[in-house]
KOLSE-36488 format. One record per residue (C-alpha): residue number from 1; residue in one letter; x, y, z. Coordinates in nm, 3 decimals, decimal comma, padded with zeros to 5 digits. Layout:
residues N
+-----+----+---------+---------+---------+
|   i | aa |      px |      py |      pz |
+-----+----+---------+---------+---------+
| NUM |  A |       X |       Y |       Z |
...
+-----+----+---------+---------+---------+
END
This chain:
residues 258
+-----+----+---------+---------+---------+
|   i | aa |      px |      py |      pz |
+-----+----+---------+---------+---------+
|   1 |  X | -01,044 |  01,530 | -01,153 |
|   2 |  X | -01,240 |  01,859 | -01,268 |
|   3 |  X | -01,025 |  02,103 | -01,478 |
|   4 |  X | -01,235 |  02,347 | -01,301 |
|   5 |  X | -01,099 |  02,590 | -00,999 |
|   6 |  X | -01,240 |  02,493 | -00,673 |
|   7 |  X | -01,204 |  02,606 | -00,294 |
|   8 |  X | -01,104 |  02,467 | -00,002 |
|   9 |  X | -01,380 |  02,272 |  00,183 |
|  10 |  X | -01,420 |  02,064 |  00,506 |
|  11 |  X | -01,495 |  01,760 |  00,240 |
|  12 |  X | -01,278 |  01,824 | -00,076 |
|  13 |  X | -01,109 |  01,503 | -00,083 |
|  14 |  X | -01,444 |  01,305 |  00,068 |
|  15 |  X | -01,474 |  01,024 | -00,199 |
|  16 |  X | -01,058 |  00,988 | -00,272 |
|  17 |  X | -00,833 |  00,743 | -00,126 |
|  18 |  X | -00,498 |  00,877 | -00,028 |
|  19 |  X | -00,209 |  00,664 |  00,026 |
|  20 |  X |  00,084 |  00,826 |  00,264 |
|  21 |  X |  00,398 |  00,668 |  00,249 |
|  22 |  X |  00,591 |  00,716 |  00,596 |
|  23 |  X |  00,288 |  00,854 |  00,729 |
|  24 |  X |  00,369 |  00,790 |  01,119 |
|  25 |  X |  00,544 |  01,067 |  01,181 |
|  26 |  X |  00,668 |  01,437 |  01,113 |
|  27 |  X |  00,554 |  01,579 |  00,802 |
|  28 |  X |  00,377 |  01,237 |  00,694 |
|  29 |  X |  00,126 |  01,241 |  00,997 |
|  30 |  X |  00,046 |  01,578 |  00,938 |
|  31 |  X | -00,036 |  01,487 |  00,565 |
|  32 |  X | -00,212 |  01,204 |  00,702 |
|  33 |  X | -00,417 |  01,451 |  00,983 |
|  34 |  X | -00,490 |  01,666 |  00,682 |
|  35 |  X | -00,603 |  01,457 |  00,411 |
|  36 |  X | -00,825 |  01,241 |  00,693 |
|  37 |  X | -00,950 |  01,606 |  00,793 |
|  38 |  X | -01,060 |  01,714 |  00,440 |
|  39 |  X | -01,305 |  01,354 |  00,412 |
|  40 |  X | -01,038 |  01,134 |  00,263 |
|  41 |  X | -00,963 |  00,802 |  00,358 |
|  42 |  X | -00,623 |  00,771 |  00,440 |
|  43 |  X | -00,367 |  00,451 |  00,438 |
|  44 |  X | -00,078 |  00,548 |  00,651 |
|  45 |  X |  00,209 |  00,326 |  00,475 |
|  46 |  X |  00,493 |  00,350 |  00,695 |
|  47 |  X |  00,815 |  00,111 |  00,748 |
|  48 |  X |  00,719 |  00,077 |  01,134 |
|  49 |  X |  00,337 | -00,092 |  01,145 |
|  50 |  X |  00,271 | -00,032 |  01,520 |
|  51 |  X |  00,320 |  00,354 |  01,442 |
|  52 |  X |  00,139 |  00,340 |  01,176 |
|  53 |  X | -00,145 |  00,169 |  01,367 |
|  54 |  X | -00,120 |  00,462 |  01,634 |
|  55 |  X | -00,180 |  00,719 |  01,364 |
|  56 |  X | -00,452 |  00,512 |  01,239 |
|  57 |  X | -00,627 |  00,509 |  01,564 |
|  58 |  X | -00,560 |  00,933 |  01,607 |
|  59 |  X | -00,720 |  00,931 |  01,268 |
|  60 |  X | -01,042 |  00,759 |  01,359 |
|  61 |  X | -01,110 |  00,933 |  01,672 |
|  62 |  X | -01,134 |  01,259 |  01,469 |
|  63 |  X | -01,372 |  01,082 |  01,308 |
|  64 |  X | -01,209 |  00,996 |  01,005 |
|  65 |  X | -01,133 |  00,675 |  00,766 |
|  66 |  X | -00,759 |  00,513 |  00,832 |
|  67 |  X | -00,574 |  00,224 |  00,756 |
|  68 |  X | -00,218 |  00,085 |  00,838 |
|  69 |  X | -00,012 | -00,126 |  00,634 |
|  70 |  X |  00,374 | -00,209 |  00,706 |
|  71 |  X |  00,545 | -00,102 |  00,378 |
|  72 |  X |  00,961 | -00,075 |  00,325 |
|  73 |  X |  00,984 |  00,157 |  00,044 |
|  74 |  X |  01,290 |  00,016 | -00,053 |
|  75 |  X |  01,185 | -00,324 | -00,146 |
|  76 |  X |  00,941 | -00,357 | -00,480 |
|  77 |  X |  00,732 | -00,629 | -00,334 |
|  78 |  X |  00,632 | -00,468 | -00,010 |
|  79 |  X |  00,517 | -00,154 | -00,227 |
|  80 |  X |  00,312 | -00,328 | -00,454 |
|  81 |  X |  00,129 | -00,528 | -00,182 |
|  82 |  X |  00,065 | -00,162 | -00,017 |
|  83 |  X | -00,074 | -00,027 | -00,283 |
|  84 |  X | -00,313 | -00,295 | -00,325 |
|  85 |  X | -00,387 | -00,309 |  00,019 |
|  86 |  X | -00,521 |  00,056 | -00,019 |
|  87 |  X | -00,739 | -00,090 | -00,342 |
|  88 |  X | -00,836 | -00,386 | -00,167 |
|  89 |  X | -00,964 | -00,178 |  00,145 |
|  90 |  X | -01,117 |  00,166 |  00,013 |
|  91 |  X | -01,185 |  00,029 | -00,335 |
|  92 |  X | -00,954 |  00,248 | -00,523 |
|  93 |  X | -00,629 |  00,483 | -00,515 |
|  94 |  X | -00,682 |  00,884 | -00,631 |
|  95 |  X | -00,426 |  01,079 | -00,435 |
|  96 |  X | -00,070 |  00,964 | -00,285 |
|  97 |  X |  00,214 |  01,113 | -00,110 |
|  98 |  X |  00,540 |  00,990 | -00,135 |
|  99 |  X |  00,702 |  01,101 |  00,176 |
| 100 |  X |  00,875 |  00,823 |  00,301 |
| 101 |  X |  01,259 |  00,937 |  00,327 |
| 102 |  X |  01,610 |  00,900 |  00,591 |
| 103 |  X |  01,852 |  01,155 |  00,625 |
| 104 |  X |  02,205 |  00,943 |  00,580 |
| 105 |  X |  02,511 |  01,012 |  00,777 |
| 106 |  X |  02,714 |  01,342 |  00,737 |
| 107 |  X |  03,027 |  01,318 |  00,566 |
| 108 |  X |  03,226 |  01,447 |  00,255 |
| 109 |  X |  03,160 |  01,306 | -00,071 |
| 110 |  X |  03,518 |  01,112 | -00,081 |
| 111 |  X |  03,457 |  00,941 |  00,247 |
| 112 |  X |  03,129 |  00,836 |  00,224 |
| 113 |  X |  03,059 |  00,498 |  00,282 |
| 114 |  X |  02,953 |  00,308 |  00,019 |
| 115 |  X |  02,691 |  00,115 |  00,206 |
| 116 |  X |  02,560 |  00,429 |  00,367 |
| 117 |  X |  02,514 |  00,591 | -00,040 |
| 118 |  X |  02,284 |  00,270 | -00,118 |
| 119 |  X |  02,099 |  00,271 |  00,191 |
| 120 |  X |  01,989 |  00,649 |  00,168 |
| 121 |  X |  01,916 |  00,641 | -00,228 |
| 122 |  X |  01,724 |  00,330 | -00,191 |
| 123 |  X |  01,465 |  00,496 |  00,026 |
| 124 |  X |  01,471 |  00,849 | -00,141 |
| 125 |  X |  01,511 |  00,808 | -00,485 |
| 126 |  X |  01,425 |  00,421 | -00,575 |
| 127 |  X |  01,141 |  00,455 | -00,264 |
| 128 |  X |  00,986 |  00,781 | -00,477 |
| 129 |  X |  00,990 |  00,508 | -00,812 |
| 130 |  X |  00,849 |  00,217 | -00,642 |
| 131 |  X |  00,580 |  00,400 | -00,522 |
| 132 |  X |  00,444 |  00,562 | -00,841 |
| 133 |  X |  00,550 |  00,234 | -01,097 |
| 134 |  X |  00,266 |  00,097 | -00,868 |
| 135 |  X |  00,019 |  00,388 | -00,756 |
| 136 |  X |  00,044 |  00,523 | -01,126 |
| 137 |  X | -00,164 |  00,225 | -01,256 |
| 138 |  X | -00,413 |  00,218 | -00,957 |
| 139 |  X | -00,491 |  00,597 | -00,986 |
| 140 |  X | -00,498 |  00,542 | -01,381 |
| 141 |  X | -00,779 |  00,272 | -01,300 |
| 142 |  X | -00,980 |  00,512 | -01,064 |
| 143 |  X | -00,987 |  00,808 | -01,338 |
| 144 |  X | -00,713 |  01,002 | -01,240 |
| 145 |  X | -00,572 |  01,202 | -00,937 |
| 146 |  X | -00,282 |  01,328 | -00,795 |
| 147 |  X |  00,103 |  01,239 | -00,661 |
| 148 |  X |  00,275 |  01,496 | -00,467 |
| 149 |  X |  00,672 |  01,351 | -00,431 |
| 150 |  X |  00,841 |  01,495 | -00,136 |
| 151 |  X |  01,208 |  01,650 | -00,180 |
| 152 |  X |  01,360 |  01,901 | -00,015 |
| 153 |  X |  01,522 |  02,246 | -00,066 |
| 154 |  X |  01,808 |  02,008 | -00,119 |
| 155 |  X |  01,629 |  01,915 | -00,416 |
| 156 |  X |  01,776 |  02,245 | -00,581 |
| 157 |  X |  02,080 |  02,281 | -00,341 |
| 158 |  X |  02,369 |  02,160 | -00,240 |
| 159 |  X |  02,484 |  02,061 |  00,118 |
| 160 |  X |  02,806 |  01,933 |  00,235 |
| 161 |  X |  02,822 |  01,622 |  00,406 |
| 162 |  X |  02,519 |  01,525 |  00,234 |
| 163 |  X |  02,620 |  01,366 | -00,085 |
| 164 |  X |  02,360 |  01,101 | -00,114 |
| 165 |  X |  02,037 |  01,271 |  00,029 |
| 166 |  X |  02,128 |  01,549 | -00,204 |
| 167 |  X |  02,189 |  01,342 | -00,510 |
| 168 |  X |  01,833 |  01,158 | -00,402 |
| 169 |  X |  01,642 |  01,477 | -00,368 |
| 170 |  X |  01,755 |  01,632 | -00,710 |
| 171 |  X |  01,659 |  01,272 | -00,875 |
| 172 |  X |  01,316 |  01,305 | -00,715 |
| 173 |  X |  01,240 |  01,656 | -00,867 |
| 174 |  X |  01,359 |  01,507 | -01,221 |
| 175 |  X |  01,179 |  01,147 | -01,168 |
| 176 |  X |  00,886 |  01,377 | -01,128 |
| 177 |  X |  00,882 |  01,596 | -01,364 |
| 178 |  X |  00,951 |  01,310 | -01,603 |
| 179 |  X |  00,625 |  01,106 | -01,473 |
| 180 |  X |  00,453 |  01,411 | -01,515 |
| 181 |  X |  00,499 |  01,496 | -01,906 |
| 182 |  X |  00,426 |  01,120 | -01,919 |
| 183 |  X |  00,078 |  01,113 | -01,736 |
| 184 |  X | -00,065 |  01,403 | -01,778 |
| 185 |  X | -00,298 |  01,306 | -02,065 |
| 186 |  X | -00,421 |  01,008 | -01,876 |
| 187 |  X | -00,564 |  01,304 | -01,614 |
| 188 |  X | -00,295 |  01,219 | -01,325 |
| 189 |  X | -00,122 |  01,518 | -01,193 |
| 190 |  X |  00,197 |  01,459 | -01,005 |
| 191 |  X |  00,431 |  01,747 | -00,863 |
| 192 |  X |  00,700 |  01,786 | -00,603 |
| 193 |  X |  00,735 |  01,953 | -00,286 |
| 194 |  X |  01,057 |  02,079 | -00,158 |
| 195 |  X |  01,101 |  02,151 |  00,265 |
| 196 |  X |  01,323 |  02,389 |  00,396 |
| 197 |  X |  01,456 |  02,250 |  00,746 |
| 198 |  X |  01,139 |  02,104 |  00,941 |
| 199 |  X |  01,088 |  02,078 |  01,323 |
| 200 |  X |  00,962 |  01,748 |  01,324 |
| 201 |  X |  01,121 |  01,429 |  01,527 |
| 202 |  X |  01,434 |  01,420 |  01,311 |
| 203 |  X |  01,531 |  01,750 |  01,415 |
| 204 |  X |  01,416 |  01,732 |  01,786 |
| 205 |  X |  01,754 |  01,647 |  01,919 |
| 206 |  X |  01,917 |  01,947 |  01,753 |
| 207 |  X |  01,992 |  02,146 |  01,977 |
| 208 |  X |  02,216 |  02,462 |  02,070 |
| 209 |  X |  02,437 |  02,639 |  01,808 |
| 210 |  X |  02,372 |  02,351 |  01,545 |
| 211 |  X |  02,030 |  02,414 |  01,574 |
| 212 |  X |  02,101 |  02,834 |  01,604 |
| 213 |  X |  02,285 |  02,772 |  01,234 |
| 214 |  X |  01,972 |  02,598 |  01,056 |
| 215 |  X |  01,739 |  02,863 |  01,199 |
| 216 |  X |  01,990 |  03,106 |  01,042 |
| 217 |  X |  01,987 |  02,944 |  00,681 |
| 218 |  X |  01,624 |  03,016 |  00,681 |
| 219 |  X |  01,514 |  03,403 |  00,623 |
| 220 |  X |  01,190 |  03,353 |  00,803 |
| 221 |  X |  01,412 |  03,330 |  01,153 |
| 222 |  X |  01,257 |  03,000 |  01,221 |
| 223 |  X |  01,208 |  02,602 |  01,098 |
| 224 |  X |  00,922 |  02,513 |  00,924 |
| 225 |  X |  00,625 |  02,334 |  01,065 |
| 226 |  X |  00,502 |  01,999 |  00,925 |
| 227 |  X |  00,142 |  02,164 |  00,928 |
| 228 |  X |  00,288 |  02,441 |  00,651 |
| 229 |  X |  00,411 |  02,138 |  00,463 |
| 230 |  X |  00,124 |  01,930 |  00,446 |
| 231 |  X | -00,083 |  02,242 |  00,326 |
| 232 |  X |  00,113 |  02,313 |  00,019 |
| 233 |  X |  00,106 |  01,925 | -00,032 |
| 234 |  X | -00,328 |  01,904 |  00,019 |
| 235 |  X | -00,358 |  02,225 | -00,232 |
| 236 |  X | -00,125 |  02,054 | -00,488 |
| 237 |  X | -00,357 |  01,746 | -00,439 |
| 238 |  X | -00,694 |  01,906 | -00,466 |
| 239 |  X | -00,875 |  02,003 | -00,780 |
| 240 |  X | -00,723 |  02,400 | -00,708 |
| 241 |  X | -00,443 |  02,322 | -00,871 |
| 242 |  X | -00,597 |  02,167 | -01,166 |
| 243 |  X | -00,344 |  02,311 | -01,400 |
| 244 |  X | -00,041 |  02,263 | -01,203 |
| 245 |  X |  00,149 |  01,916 | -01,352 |
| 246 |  X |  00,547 |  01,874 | -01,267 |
| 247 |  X |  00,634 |  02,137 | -01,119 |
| 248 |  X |  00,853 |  02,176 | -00,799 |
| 249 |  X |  00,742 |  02,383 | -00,528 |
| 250 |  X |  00,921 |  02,508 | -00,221 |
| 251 |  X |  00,830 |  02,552 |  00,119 |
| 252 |  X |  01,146 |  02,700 |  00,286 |
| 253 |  X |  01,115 |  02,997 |  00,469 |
| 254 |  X |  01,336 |  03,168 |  00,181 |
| 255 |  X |  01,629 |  02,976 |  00,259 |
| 256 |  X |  01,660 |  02,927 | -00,123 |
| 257 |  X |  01,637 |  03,269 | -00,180 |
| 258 |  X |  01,904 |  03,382 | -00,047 |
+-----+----+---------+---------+---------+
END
C-alpha cells in the first residue's frame, strides 16, 4: 500500500483482490459493482450461492473479474474455506469488506428471545471476527491492504427494540478499532463504516408512516443510497486514505447529529 496520497481512477484497485462478504445484495452489491468498476477482482461471499452467482455474472458483463463462493459468516469453517477460495482463485487477498449482517426481530431488551440474541450476534459481531481472524493473515501474506467493517449509526446509538443488533454494531466499531492498533505496523489498514437507514431490499417493504418516521430521523429528508455507502467504503479502501487506521466513519444523512 503507498503511504502516498492518490486520486480516484477508473483502475485504482486493478491488481487487488477484494473479498465482499454478503455481497448479493443492498449495500454489498453495490460494494461489489464498485470495487469490480475500479479494476478489482471481486469474490462476492454471500450466505445464498445462486445470488451470489447472479452478481457474479452482472459483474462480468461490465467487463469485470467475479467470483462466487457460498459462505455462512457465522460458522468458522465456511469462512476460512472462503477466504481461501479468494487466494486459491485470484492468487491473493488485499482488500475485504465485511458486510455480511441481519437485522433481528424488534422487541424490548427484557423480552427478547434468547435464541433470536445468538442468532443476530453470531452474524454481526462473531461474522465481523471470523472474517478478519482469516482475511488478516491472507492480506498480511499479499503485503498489506485494507478491511472496511460495516456497522451502522447504531454502532454509536441506541435503538429500542433492537437490543442485539445494537449491542453487535457497537462490538464491531470496538473489534475494529482493536484490530487496527494491532495491524497497523504490518501495513493493513482496517476501519469501520457506520449507515444511517439505507433503501436497499431490507427496507423495501417499509412502507407508509413507519417508513415517514425513518425518513424523519435522518436530517437530509431522505434514506441513504447503497451507492453513497459503497463510496465512503472504496475511498477508505484505496491508497487516499493512507493515513486513516481505526477509525469509524458515518454515512447517515446527519441522523447522528442531531
Amino acid at each position: 500500500m503507498s503511504t502516498t496520497t492518490a486520486t480516484p481512477n477508473a483502475q485504482e484497485f486493478a491488481g487487488r483482490t477484494a473479498l465482499v462478504t454478503g455481497g448479493a445484495s443492498g449495500i454489498g452489491l453495490a460494494l461489489a459493482r464498485r470495487l469490480s468498476g475500479a479494476g478489482a477482482p471481486v469474490v462476492v461471499a454471500d450466505y445464498n450461492e445462486e445470488s451470489a452467482r447472479a452478481a457474479v455474472a452482472e459483474l462480468e458483463s461490465a467487463g469485470g473479474r467475479a467470483a462466487a463462493v457460498a459462505m455462512d459468516v457465522t460458522d468458522p469453517a465456511s469462512v476460512e474455506a472462503g477466504v481461501r477460495f479468494a487466494v486459491d482463485t485470484f492468487g491473493a487477498l488485499h482488500l475485504a469488506v465485511n458486510n455480511a449482517g441481519i437485522g433481528g426481530p424488534s422487541s424490548p431488551t427484557g423480552e427478547y428471545a434468547v435464541e433470536d440474541w445468538d442468532r443476530v450476534v453470531a452474524t454481526n459481531l462473531s461474522g465481523v471476527f471470523y472474517s478478519m481472524r482469516y482475511e488478516l493473515p491472507a492480506i498480511i501474506a499479499a503485503g498489506g491492504g485494507a478491511i472496511v467493517n460495516m456497522s451502522s449509526i447504531l454502532g454509536t446509538n441506541g435503538f429500542a427494540g433492537s437490543p442485539a443488533y445494537v449491542a453487535a454494531k457497537h462490538g464491531v466499531v470496538g473489534l475494529t478499532k482493536t484490530a487496527a492498533l494491532e495491524y497497523a505496523a504490518q501495513n493493513v489498514r482496517i476501519n469501520a463504516v457506520g449507515p444511517g437507514f439505507i433503501d436497499t431490499p431490507l427496507l423495501r417493504d417499509t412502507e407508509g408512516p413507519a417508513r415517514d418516521h425513518l425518513i424523519s430521523l435522518h436530517p437530509a429528508g431522505r434514506l441513504g443510497t447503497a451507492e453513497e455507502v459503497a463510496e465512503l467504503a472504496a475511498f477508505l479502501l484505496s491508497d487516499r486514505a493512507s493515513f486513516i487506521h481505526g477509525s469509524y466513519h458515518l454515512v447517515d444523512g446527519g441522523y447522528s447529529a442531531s
